[in-house]
C-alpha positions in Angstrom: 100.3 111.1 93.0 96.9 110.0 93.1 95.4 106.0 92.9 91.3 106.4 92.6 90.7 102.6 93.7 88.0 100.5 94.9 88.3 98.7 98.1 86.9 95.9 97.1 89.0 95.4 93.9 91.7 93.0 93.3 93.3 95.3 90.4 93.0 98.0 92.3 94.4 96.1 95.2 97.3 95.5 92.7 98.7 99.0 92.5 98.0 100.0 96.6 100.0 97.2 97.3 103.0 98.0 94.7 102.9 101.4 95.9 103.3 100.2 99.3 106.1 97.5 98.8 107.9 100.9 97.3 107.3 103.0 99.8 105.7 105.9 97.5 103.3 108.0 99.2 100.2 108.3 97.1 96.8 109.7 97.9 94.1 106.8 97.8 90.5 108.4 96.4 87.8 105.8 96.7 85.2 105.5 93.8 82.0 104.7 94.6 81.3 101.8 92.2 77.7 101.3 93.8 77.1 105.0 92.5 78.6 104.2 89.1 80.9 106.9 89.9 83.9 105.4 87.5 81.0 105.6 84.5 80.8 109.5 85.2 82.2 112.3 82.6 84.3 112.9 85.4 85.9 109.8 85.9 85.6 108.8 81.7 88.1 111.6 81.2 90.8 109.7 83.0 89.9 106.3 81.9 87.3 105.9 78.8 87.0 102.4 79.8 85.3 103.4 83.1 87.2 101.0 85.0 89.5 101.0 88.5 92.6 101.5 89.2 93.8 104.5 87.8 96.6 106.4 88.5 97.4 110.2 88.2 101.0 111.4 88.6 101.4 115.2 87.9 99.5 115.1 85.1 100.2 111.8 83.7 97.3 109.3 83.5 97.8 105.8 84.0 94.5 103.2 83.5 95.3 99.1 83.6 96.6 97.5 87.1 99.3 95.8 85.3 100.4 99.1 83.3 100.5 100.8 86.5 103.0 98.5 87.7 105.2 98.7 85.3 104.9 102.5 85.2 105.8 102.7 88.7 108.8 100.0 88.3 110.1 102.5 85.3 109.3 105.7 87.4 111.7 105.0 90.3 114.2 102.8 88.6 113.3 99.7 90.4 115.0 97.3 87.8 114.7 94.3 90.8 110.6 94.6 90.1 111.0 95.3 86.5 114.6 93.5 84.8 116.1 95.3 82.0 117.5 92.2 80.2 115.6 90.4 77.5 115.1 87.0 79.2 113.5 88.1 82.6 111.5 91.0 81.1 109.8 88.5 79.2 109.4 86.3 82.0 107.6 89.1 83.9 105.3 89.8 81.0 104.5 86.5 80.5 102.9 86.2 83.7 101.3 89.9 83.7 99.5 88.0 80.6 98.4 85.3 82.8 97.5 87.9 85.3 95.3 90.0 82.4 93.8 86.3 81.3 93.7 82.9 82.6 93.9 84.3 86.2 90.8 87.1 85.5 88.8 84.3 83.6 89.0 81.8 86.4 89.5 83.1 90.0 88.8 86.5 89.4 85.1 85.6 88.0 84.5 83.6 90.3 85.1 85.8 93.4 82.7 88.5 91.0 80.0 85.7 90.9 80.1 85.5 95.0 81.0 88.9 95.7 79.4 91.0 93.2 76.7 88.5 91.9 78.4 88.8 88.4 75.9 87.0 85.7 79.7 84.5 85.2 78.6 80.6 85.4 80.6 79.0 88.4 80.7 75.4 86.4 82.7 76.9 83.7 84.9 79.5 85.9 85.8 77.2 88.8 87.1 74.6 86.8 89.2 77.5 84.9 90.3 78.9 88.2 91.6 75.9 89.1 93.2 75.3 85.8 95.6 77.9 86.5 96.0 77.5 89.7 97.6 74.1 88.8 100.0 75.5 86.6 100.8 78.3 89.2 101.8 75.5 91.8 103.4 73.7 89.6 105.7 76.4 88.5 106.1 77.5 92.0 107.4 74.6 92.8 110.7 74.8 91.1 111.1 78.8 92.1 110.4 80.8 94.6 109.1 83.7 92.6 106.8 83.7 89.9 109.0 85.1 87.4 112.4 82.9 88.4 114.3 85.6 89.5 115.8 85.4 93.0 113.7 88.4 94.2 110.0 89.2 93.6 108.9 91.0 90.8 105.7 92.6 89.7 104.9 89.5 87.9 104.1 88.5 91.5 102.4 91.6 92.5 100.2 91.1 89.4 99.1 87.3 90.3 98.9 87.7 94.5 95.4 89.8 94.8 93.4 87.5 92.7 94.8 84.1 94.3 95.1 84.8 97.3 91.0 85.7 97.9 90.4 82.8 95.4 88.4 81.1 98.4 86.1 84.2 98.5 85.0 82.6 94.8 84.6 79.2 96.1 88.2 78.0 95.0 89.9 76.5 97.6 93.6 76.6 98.2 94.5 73.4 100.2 95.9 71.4 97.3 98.3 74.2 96.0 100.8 73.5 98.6 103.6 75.4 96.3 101.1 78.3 96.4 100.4 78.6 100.1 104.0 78.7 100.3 104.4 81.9 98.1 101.9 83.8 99.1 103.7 83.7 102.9 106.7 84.8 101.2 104.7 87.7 99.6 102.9 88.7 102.7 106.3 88.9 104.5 107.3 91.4 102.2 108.0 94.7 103.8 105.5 97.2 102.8 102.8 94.4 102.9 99.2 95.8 102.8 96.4 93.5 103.0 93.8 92.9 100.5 90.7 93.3 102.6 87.9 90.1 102.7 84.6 91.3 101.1 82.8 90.2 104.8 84.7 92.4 106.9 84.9 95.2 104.1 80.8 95.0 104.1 81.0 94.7 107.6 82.7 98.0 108.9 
């Protein structure tokens, strides 16, 4: 199994940790964004998008963060990431939604304006960012996981990355109480990898 991933990327930062809370062992290639190296024929073939993560597994491709998730949930059975019944499967997509949406058009851009100088405006995506970041605390505040399940799901996997660097976009945390909370519970997770600041990524 194969993730080609860029450090520096909070989807790709999505999958690396999954693959970590499940213990797969999975060979990490690093593109080379800088170098357009994901807008290559090469790397076109596996994803015509052009965009990281993507994973290979035997021959299967796999493009989108969130659809490697739930490929890996199905792959090895992990029904506590992924629920089989109706009520919480929806639950999980409806925050992978969030995580494909309000979450990459408000804290997401906003770490690309500061990180990547992305062309976003930070008057129209930190007010967005923190838009859903209110209803994020809120929810977390009656449940411990995103999703309401008594265990973690990839609902949470999906959301973690992208909040928990939100400062790197100039998006504080300090009010979201409900979120500081559950992003200790997901870094206390066994199998916890890190998503790296920009700084000391730069820095090394």
């Amino acid at each position: 199994m194969k993730l080609y991933n860029f450090t520096l990327s909070g989807h790709s930062h999505r999958a690396r940790l999954f693959l970590s809370l499940l213990g797969v062992d999975c060979q990490i290639i690093d593109v080379d964004l800088a170098q357009r190296a994901h807008k290559s024929p090469e790397f076109l073939a596996l994803n015509a998008l052009g965009q990281v993560p993507v994973l290979e597994d035997d021959g299967i491709i796999i493009a989108d963060s969130n659809a490697i998730l739930v490929y890996l949930a199905k792959k090895f059975g992990r029904t506590d990431w992924l629920p089989e019944d109706a009520r919480s499967a929806a639950e999980v997509q409806r925050w992978l939604s969030v995580a494909a949406g309000q979450l990459a058009h408000g804290p997401a851009q906003a770490r690309l304006i500061t990180v990547f100088n992305a062309p976003y405006r930070p008057e129209e995506v930190i007010p967005r960012a923190h838009a859903i970041l209110g209803v994020l605390n809120q929810e977390l505040g009656q449940r411990k996981w995103i999703a309401g399940g008594t265990a973690p799901s990839i609902a949470d996997v999906a959301l973690y990355s992208y909040v928990a660097r939100a400062p790197e976009g100039n998006v504080e945390l300090g009010g979201y109480q409900h979120i500081l909370a559950w992003l200790d519970r997901v870094e206390n997770l066994q199998g916890f990898v890190e998503f790296p600041l920009a700084s000391a990524v730069r820095a090394a």
